[in-house]
Biopython code that builds the backbone (N, CA, C, O; Angstrom):
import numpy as np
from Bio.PDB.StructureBuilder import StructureBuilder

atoms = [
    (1, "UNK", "N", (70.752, 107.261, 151.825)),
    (1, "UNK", "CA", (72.085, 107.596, 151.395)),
    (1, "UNK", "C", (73.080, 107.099, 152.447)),
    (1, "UNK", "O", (73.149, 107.497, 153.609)),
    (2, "UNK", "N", (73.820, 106.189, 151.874)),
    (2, "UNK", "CA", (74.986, 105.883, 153.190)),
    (2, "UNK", "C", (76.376, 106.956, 153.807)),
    (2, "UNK", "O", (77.215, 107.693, 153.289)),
    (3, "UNK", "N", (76.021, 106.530, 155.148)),
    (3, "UNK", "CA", (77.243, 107.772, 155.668)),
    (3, "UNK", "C", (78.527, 107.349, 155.379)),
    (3, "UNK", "O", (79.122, 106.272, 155.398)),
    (4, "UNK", "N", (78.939, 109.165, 154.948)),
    (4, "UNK", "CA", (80.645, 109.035, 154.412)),
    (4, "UNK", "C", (81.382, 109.362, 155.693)),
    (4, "UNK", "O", (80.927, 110.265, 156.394)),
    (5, "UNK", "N", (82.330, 108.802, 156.019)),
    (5, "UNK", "CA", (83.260, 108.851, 156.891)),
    (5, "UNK", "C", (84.570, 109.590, 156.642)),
    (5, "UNK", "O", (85.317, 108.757, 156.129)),
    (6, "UNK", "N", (85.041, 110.453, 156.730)),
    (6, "UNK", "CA", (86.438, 110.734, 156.135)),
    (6, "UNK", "C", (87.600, 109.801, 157.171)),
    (6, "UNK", "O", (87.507, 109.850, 158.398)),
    (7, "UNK", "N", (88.675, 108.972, 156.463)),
    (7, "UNK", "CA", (89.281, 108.715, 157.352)),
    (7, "UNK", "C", (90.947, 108.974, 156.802)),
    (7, "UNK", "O", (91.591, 108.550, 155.843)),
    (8, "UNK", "N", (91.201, 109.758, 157.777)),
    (8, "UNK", "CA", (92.496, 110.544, 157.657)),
    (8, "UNK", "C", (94.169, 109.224, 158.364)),
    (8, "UNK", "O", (94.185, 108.636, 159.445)),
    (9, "UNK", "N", (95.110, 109.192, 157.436)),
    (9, "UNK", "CA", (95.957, 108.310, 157.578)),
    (9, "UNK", "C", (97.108, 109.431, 158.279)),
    (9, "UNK", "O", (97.164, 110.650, 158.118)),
    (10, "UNK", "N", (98.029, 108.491, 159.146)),
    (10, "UNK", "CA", (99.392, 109.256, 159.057)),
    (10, "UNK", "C", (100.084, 109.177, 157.519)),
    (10, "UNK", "O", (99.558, 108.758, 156.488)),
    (11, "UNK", "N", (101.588, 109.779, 157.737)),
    (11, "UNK", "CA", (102.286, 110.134, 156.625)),
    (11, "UNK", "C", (102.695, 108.423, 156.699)),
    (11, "UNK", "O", (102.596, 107.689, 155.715)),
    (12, "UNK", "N", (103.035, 108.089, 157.676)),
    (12, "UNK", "CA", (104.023, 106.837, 157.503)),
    (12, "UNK", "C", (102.771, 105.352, 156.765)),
    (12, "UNK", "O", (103.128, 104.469, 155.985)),
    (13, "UNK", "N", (101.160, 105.564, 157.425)),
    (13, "UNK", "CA", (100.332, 104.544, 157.253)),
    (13, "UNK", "C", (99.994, 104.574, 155.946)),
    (13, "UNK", "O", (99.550, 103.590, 155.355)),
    (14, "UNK", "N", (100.223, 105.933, 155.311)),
    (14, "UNK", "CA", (99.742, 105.913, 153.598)),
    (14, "UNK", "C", (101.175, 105.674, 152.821)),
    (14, "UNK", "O", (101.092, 105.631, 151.594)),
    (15, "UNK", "N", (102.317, 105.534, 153.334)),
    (15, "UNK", "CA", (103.520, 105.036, 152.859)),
    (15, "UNK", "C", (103.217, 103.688, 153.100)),
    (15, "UNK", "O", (103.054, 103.097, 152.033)),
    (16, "UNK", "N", (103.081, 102.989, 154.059)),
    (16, "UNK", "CA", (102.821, 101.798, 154.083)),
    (16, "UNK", "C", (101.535, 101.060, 153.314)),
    (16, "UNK", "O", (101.718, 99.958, 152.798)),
    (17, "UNK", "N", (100.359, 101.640, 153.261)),
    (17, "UNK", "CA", (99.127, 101.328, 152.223)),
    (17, "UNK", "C", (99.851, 100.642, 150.703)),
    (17, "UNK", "O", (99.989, 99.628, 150.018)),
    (18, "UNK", "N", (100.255, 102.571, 150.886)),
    (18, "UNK", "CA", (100.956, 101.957, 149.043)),
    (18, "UNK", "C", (101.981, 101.345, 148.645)),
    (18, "UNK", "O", (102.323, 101.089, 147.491)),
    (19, "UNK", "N", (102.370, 101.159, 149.404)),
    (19, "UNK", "CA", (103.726, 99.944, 149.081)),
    (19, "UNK", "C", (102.784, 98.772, 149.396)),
    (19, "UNK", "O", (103.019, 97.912, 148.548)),
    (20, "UNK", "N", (102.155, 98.495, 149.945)),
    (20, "UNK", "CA", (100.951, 96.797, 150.234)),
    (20, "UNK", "C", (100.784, 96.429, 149.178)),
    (20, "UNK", "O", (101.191, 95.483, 148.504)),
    (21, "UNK", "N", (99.827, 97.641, 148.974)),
    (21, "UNK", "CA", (98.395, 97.738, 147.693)),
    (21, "UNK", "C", (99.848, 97.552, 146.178)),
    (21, "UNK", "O", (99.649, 96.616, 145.404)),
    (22, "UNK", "N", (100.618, 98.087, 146.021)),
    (22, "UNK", "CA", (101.462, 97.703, 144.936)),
    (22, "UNK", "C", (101.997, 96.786, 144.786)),
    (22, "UNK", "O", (101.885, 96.081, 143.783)),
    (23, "UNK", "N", (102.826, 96.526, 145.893)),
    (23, "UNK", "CA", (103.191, 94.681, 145.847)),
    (23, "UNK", "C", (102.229, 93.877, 145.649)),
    (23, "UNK", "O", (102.409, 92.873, 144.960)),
    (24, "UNK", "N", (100.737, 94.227, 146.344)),
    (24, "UNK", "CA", (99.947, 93.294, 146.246)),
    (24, "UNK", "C", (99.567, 93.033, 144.750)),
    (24, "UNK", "O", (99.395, 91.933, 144.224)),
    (25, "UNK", "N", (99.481, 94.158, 144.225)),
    (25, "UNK", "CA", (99.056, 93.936, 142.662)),
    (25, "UNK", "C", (99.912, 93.565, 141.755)),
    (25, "UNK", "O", (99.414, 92.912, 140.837)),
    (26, "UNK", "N", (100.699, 93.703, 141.716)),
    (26, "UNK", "CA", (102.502, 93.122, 141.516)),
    (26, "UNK", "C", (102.384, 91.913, 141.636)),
    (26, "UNK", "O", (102.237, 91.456, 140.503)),
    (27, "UNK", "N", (102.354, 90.732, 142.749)),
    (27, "UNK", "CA", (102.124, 89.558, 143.040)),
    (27, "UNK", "C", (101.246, 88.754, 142.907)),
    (27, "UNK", "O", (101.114, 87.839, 142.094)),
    (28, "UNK", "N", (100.596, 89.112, 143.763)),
    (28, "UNK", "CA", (99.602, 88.395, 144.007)),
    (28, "UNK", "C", (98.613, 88.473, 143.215)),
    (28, "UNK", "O", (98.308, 87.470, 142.570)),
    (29, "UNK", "N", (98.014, 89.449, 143.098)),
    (29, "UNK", "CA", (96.675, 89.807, 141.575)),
    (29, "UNK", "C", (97.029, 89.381, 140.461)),
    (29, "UNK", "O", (96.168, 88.935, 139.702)),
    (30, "UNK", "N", (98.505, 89.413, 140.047)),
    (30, "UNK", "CA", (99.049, 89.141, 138.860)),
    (30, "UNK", "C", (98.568, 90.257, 137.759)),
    (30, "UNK", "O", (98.099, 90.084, 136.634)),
    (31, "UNK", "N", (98.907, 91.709, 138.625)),
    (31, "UNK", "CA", (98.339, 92.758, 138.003)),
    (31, "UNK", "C", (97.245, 92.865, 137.183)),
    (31, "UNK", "O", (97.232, 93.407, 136.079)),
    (32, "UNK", "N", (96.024, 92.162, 137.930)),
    (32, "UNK", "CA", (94.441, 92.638, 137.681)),
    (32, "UNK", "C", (94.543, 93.516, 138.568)),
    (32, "UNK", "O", (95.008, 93.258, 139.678)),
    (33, "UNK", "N", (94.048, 94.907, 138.154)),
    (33, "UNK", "CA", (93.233, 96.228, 139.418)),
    (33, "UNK", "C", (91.959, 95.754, 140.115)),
    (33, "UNK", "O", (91.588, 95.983, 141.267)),
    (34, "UNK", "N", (91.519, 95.216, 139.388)),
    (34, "UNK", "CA", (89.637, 95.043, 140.059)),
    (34, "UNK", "C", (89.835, 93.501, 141.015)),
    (34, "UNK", "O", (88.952, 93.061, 141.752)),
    (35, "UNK", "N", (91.093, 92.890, 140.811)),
    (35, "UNK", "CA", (91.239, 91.860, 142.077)),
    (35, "UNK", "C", (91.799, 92.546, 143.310)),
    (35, "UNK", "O", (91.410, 92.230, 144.434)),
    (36, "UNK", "N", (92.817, 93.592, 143.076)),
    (36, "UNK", "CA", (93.805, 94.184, 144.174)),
    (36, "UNK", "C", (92.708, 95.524, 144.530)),
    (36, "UNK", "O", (93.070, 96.316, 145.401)),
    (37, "UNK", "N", (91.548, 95.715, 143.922)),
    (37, "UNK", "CA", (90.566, 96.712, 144.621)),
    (37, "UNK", "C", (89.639, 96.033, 145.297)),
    (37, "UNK", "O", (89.049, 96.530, 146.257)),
    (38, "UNK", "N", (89.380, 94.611, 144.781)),
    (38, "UNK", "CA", (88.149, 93.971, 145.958)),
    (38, "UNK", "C", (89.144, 93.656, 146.879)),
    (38, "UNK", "O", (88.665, 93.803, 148.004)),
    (39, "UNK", "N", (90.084, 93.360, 146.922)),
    (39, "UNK", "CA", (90.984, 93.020, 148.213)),
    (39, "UNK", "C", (91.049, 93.946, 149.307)),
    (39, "UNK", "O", (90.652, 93.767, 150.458)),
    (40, "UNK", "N", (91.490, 94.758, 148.909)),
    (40, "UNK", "CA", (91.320, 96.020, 149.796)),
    (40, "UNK", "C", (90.286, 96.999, 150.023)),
    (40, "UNK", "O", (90.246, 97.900, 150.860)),
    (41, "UNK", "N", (89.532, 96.699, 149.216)),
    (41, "UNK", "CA", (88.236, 97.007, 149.889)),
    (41, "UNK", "C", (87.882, 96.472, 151.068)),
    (41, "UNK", "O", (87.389, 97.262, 151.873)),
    (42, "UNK", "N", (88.039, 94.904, 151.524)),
    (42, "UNK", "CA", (87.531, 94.716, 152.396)),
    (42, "UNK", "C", (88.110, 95.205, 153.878)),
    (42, "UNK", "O", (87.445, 95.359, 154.902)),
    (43, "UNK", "N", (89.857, 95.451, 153.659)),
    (43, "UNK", "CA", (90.278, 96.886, 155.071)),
    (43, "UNK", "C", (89.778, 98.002, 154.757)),
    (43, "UNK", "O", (90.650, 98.855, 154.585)),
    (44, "UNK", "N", (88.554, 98.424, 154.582)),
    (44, "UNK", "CA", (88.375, 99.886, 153.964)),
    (44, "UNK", "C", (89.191, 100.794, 153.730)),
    (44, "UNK", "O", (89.339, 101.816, 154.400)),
    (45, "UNK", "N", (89.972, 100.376, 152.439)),
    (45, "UNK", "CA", (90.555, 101.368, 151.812)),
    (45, "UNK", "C", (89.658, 101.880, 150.495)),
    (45, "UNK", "O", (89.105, 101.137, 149.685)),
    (46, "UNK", "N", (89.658, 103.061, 150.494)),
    (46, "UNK", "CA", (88.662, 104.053, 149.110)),
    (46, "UNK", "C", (89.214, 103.593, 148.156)),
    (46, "UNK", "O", (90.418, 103.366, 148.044)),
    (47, "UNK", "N", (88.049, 103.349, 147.082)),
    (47, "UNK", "CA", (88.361, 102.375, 145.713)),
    (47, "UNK", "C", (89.297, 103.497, 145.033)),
    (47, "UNK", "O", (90.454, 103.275, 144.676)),
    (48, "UNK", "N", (88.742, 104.533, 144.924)),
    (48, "UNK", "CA", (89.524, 105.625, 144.175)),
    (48, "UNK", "C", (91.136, 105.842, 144.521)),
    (48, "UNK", "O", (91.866, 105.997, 143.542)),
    (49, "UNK", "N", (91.857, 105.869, 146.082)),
    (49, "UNK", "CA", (92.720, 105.483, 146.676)),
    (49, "UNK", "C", (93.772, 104.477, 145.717)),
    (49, "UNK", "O", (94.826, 104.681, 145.115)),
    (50, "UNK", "N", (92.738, 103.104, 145.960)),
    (50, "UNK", "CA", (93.804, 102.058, 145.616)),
    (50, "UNK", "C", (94.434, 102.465, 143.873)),
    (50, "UNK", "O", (95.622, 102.494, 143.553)),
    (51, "UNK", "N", (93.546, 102.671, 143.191)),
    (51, "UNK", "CA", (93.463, 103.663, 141.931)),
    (51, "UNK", "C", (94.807, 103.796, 141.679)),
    (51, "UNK", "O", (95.718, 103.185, 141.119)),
    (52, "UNK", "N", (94.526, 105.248, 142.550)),
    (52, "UNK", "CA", (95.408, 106.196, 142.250)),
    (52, "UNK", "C", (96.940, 105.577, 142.090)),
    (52, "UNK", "O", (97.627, 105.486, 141.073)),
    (53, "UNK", "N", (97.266, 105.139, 143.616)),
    (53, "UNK", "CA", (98.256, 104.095, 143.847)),
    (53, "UNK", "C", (98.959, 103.429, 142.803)),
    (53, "UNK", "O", (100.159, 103.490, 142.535)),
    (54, "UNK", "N", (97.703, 102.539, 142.038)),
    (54, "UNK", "CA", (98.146, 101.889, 140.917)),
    (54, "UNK", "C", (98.671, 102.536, 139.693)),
    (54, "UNK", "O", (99.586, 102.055, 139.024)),
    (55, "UNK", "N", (98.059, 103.644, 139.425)),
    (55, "UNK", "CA", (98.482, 104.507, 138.858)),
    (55, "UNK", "C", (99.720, 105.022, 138.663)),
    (55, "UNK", "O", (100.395, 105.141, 137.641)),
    (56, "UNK", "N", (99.942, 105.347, 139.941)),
    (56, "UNK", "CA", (101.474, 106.009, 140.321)),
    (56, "UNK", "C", (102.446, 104.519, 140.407)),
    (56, "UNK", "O", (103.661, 104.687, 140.509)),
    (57, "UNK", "N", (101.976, 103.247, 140.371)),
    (57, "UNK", "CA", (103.481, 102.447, 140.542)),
    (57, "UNK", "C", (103.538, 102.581, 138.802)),
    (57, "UNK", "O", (104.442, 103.168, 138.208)),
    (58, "UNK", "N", (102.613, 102.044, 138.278)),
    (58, "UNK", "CA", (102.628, 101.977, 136.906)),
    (58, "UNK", "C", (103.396, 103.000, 136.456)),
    (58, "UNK", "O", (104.555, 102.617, 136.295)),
    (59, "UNK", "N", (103.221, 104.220, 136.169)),
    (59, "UNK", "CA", (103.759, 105.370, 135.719)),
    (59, "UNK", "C", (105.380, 105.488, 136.107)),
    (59, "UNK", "O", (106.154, 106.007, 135.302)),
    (60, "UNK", "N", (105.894, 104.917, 137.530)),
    (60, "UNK", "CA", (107.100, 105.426, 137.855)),
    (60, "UNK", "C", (107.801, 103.885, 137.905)),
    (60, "UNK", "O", (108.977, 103.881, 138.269)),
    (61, "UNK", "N", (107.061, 102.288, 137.504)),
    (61, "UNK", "CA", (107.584, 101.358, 137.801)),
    (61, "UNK", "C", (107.722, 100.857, 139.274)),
    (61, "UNK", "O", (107.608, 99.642, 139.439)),
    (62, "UNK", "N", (107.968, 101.692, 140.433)),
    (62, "UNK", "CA", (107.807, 101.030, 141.677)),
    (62, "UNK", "C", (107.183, 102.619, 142.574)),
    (62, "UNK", "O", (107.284, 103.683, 141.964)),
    (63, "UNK", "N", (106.635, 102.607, 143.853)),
    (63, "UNK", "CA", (106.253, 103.903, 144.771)),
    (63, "UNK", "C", (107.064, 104.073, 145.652)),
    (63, "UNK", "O", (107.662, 103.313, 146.414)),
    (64, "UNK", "N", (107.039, 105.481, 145.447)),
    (64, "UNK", "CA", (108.244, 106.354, 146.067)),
    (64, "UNK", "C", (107.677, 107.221, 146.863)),
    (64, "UNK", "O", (106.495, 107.406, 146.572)),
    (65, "UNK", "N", (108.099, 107.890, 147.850)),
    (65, "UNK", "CA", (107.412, 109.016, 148.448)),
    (65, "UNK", "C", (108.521, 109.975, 148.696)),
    (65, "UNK", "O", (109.714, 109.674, 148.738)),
    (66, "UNK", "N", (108.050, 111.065, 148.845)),
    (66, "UNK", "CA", (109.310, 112.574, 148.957)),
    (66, "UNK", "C", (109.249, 112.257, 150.386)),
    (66, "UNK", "O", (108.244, 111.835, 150.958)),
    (67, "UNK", "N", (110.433, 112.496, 150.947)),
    (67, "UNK", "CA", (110.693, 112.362, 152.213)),
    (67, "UNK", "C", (109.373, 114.008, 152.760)),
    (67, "UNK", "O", (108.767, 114.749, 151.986)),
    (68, "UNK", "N", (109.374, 114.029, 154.271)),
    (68, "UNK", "CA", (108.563, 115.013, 154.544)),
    (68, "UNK", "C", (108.934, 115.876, 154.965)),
    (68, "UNK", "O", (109.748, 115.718, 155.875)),
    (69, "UNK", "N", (108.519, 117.475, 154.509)),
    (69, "UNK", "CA", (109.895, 118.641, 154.824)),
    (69, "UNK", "C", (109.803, 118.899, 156.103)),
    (69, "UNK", "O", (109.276, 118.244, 157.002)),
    (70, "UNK", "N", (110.434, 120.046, 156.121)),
    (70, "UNK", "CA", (111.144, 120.890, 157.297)),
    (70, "UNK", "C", (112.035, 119.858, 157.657)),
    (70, "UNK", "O", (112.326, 118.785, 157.128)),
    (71, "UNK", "N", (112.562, 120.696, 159.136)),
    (71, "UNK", "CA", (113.190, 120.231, 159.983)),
    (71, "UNK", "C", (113.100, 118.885, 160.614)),
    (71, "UNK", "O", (111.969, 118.717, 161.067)),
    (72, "UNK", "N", (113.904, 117.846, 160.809)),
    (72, "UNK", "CA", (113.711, 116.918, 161.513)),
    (72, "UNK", "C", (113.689, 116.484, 162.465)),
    (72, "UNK", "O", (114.624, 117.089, 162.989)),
    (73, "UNK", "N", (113.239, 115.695, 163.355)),
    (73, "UNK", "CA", (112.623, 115.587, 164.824)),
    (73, "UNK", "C", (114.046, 115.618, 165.191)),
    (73, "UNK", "O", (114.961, 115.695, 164.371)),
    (74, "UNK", "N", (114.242, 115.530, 166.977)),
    (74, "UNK", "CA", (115.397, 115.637, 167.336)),
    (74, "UNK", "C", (115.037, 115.130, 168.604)),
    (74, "UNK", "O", (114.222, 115.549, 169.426)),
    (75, "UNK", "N", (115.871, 114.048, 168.616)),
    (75, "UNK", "CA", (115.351, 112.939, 170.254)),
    (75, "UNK", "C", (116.120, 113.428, 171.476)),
    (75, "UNK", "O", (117.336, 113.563, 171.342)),
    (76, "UNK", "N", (115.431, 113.775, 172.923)),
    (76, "UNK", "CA", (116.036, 114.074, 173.338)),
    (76, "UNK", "C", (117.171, 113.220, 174.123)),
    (76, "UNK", "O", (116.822, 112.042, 174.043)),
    (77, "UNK", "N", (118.237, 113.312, 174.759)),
    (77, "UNK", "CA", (118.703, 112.734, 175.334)),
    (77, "UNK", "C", (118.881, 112.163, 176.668)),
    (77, "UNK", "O", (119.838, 112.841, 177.042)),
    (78, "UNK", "N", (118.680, 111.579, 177.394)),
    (78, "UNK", "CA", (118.144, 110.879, 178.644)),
    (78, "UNK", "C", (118.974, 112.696, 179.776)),
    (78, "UNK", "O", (118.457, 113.669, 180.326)),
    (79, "UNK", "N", (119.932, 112.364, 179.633)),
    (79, "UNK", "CA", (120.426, 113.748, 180.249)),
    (79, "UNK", "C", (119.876, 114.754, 179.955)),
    (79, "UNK", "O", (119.955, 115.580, 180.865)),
    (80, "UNK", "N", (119.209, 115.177, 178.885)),
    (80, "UNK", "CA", (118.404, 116.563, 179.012)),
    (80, "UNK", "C", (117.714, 116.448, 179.674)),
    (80, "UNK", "O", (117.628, 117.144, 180.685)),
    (81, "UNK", "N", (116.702, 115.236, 179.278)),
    (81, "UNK", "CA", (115.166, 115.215, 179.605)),
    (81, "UNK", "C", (115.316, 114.824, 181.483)),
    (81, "UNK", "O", (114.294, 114.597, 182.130)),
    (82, "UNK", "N", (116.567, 114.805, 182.073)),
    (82, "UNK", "CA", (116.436, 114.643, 183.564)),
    (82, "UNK", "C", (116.918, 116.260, 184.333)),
    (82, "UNK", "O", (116.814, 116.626, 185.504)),
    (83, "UNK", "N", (117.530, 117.061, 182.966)),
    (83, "UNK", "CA", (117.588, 118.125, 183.373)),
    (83, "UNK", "C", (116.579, 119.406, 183.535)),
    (83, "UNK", "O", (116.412, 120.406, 184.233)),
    (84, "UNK", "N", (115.965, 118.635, 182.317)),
    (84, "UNK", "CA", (114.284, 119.444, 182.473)),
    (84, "UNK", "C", (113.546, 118.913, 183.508)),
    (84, "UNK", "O", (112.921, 119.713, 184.204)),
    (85, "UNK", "N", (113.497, 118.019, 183.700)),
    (85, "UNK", "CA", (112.643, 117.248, 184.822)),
    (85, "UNK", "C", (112.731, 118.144, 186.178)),
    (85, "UNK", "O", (111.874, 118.824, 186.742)),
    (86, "UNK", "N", (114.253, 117.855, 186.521)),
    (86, "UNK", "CA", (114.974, 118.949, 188.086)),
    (86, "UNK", "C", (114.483, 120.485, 187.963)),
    (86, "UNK", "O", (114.249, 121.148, 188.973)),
    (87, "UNK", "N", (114.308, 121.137, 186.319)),
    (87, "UNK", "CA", (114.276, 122.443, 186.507)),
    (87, "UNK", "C", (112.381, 122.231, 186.922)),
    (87, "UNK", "O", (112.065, 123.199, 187.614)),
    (88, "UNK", "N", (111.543, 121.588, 186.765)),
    (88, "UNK", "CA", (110.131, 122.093, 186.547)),
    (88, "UNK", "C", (110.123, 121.712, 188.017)),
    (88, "UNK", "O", (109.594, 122.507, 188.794)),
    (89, "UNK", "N", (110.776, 120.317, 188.605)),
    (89, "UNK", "CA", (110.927, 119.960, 190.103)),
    (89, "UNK", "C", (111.070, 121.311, 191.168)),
    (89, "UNK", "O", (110.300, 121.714, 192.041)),
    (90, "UNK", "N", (112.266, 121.772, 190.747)),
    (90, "UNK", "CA", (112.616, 123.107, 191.565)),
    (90, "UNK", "C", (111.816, 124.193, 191.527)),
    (90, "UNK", "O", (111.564, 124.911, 192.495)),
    (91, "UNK", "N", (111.276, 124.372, 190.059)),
    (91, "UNK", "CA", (110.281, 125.668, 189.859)),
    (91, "UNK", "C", (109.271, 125.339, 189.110)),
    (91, "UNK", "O", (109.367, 125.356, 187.883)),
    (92, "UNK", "N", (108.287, 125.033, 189.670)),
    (92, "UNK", "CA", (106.948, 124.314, 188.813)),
    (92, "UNK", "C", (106.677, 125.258, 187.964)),
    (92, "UNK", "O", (106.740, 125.158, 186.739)),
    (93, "UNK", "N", (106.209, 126.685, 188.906)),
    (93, "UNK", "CA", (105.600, 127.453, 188.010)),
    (93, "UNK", "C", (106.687, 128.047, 187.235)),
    (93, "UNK", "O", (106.555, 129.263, 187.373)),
    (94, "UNK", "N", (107.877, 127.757, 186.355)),
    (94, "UNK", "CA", (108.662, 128.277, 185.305)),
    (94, "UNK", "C", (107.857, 128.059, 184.134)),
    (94, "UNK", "O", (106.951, 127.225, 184.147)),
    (95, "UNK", "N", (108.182, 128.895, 182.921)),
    (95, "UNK", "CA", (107.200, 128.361, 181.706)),
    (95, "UNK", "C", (108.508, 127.779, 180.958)),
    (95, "UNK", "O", (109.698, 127.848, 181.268)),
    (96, "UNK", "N", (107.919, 127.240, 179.970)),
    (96, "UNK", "CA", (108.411, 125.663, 179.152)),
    (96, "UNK", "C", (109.671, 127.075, 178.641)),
    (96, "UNK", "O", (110.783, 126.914, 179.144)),
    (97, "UNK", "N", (109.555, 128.024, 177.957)),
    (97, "UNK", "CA", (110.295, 128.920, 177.293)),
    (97, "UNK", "C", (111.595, 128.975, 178.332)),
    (97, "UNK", "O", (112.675, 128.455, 178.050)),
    (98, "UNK", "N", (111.344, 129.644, 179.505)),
    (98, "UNK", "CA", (112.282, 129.500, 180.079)),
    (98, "UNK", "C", (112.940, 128.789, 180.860)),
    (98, "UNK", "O", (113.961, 129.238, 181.382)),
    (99, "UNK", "N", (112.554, 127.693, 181.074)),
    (99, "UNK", "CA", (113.420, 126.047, 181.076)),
    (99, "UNK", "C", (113.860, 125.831, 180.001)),
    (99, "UNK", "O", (115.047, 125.529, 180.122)),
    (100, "UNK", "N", (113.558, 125.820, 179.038)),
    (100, "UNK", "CA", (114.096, 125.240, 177.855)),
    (100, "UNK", "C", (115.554, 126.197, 176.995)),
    (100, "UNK", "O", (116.003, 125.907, 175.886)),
    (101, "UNK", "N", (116.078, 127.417, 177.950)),
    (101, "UNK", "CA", (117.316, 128.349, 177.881)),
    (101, "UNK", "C", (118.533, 127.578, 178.466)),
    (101, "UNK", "O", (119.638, 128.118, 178.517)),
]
sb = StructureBuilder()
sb.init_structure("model")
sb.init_model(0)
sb.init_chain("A")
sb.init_seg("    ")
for serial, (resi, resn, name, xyz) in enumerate(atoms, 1):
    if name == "N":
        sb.init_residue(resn, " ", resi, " ")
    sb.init_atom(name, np.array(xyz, "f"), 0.0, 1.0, " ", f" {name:<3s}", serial, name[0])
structure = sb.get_structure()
């Protein structure tokens, strides 16, 4: 029996898959599935995967993804991050909670 591997993508690498794998079948295959699934089979992507994909451009005409919830990251700014720096400098042992007041 051959070993299954699970292989887990980021949010952004399975946004990028399916926009490939759709253009690719879009273009280049000249929308055959079983050409745009041996294709990508050979980056090991799961046959069922590319599928689905196809599935979903078909159904909605092009792939979309819901942006990803909650809150959004927040970069710090060169001036914070030198102000945190001085506080852990001055007091190593402070905890992150109270540097970060």
């Amino acid at each position: 029996m051959p070993k299954v591997t699970l292989v887990t993508m980021t949010w952004a690498e399975s946004k990028s898959v399916g926009k490939r794998v759709f253009h690719y079948y879009k273009t280049a295959a000249g929308e055959n599935k079983s050409k745009t699934v041996h294709h990508f089979k050979k980056e090991g992507t799961p046959k069922s995967t590319i599928y689905n994909i196809i599935a979903k451009g078909c159904a909605s005409g092009e792939i979309t993804y819901k942006s990803k919830p909650g809150r959004p990251p927040v970069k710090s700014s060169p001036k914070t991050i030198r102000k945190v720096e001085k506080a852990f400098t001055r007091y190593p042992n402070a905890s992150v909670r109270a540097v970060g007041r």
